[in-house]
N, C-alpha and C positions, 0 to 999 in steps of 0.2 A: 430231334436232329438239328445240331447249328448249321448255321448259314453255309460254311464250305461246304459240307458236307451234302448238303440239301442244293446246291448250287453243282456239285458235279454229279449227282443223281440225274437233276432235272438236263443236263448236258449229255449225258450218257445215254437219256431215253429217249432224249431230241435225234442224237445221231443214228439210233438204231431206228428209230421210227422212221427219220429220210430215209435210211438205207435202202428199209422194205416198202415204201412207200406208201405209209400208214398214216392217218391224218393223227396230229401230236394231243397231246393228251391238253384239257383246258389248262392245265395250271403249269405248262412250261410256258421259259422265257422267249424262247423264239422257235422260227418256222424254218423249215429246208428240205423242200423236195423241187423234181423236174416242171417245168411250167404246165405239162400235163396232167402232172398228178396235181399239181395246185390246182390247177381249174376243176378239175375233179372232184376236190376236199369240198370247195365251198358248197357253202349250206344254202338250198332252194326255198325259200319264200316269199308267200305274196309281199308285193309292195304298198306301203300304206304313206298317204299324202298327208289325211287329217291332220289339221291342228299345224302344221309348216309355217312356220316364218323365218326367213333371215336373220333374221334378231336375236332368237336363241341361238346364234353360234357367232357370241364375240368376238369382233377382230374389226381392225387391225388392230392387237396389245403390244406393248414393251415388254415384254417379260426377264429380260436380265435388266431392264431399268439402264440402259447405256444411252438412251435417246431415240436409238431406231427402232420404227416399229417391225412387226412381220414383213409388210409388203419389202420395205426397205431393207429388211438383214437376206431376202431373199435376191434380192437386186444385186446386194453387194458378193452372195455368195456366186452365182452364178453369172457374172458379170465374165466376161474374154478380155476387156480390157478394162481392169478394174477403175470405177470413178473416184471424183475427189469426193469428200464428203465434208459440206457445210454447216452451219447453220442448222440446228432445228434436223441434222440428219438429211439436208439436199442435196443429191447427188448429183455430178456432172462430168462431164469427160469421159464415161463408161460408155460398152459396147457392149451390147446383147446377142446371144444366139436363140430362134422362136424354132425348135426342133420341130414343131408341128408343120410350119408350113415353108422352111429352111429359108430363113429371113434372118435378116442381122436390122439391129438399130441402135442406135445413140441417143435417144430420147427416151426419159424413162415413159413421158405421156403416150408413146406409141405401145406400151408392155400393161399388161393386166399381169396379174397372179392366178393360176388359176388352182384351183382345187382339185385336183387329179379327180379322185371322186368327187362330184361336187354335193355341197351342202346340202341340198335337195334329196340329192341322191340318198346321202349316209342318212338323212332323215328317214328315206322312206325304208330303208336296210337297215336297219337296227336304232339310229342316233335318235330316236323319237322316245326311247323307254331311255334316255343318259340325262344325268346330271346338267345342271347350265355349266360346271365347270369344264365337265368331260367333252362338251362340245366346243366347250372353248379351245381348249388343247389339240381338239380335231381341226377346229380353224386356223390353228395358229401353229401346227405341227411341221418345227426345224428340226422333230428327229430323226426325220427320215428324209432325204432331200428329193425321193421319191413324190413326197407328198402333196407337196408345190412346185408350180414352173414357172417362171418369167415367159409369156409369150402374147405374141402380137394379139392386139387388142379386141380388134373386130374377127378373129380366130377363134378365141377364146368367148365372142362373142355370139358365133354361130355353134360354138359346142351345148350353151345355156346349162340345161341340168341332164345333157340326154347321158345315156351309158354307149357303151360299144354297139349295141345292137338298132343303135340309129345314127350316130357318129362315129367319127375315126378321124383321124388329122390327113389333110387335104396332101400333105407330102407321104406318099405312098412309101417309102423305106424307111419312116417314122414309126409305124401300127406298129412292128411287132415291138418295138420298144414300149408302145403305147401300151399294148396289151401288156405287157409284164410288168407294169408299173402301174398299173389299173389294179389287174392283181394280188400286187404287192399291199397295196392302201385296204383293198378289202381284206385280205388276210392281215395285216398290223391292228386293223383296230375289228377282227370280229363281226364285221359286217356281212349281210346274206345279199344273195341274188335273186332275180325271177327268174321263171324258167328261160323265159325268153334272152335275158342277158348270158345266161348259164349258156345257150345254145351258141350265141354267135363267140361267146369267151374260149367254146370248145373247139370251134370248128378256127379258130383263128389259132388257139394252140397248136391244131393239127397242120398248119400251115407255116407257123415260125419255128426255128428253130428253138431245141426242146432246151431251152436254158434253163438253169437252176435258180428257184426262185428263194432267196432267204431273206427274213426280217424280225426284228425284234417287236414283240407284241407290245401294244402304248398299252400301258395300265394309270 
């Protein structure tokens, strides 16, 4: 089968699969059902810590080699009032929105990056059997703007490595955002749940409105 052909198969099977709200088959390109049923698809397993270091999930990288790194192209993406950019990729005169806890800032030292899933987490959900490159690309992932936030420091600092079913962002009309982009990062790269995450993921589905969850799978 060539590529067009094999590329509107795998489109045609995606669309009926959401339709019915059928979890997609491993080898399509992307996902699309209701936030319900996404929480639903994902896959129940224990979590495993073994062996975790930070280290195995490179970053910050340059990866278009233009100067700035991850932290810094997410800065610039998400910026309200875009900054000037320096030297070395320094940024200045920007303005930030921290959707977690609805703060605004001007200094990039007040903003961390966070890792929607974070690192720890996709460790313990699948990122411990990947490649060092596959984890890099988890840490350093611009293809989904999903993936990464610009958000207030010490925010992001009481999130650490929990999931939903110990955190949630302190601005209460935030969560369900939070949750369908929680979502989104474990459905993009394949990663499981424990029960206990699965529960508070469901019961907060049953709570937001039932938005459509779609994403392209990182391969």
């Amino acid at each position: 089968m060539n590529r067009t052909l094999r590329a509107t198969a795998i489109s045609l099977v995606a669309t009926v699969a959401a339709t019915l709200g059928l979890t997609q088959p491993a080898w399509a390109a992307s996902y699309s059902a209701p936030l319900t049923t996404a929480v639903a698809s994902l896959p129940v397993a224990t979590e495993v810590r073994t062996g975790y270091n930070r280290d195995l999930f490179p970053h910050w990288i340059d990866a278009d080699g233009n100067g700035c790194n991850t932290r810094n192209e997410v800065l610039i993406a998400e910026a309200t009032t875009k900054p000037t950019k320096g030297s070395g990729c320094s940024l200045s005169g920007g303005r930030w929105y921290s959707y977690y806890d609805n703060a605004y800032w001007t200094l990039t030292s007040d903003l961390d990056i966070d890792h929607m899933v974070p690192l720890a987490e996709a460790w313990d959900s699948g990122a411990r059997n990947w490649t060092t490159s596959r984890r890099q690309a988890y840490a350093n992932d611009l293809g989904d703007s999903r993936a990464l936030a610009a958000v207030t420091d010490n925010v992001n600092q009481s999130k650490g490595d929990q999931d939903p079913a110990t955190w949630m962002p302190p601005y209460a009309s935030a969560r369900c955002r939070y949750i369908n982009e929680w979502v989104a990062v474990k459905i993009r790269w394949r990663l499981t749940v424990d029960s206990t995450e699965k529960s508070a993921l469901t019961s907060w589905a049953n709570s937001c409105p039932n938005s459509t969850i779609s994403v392209t799978y990182a391969y």
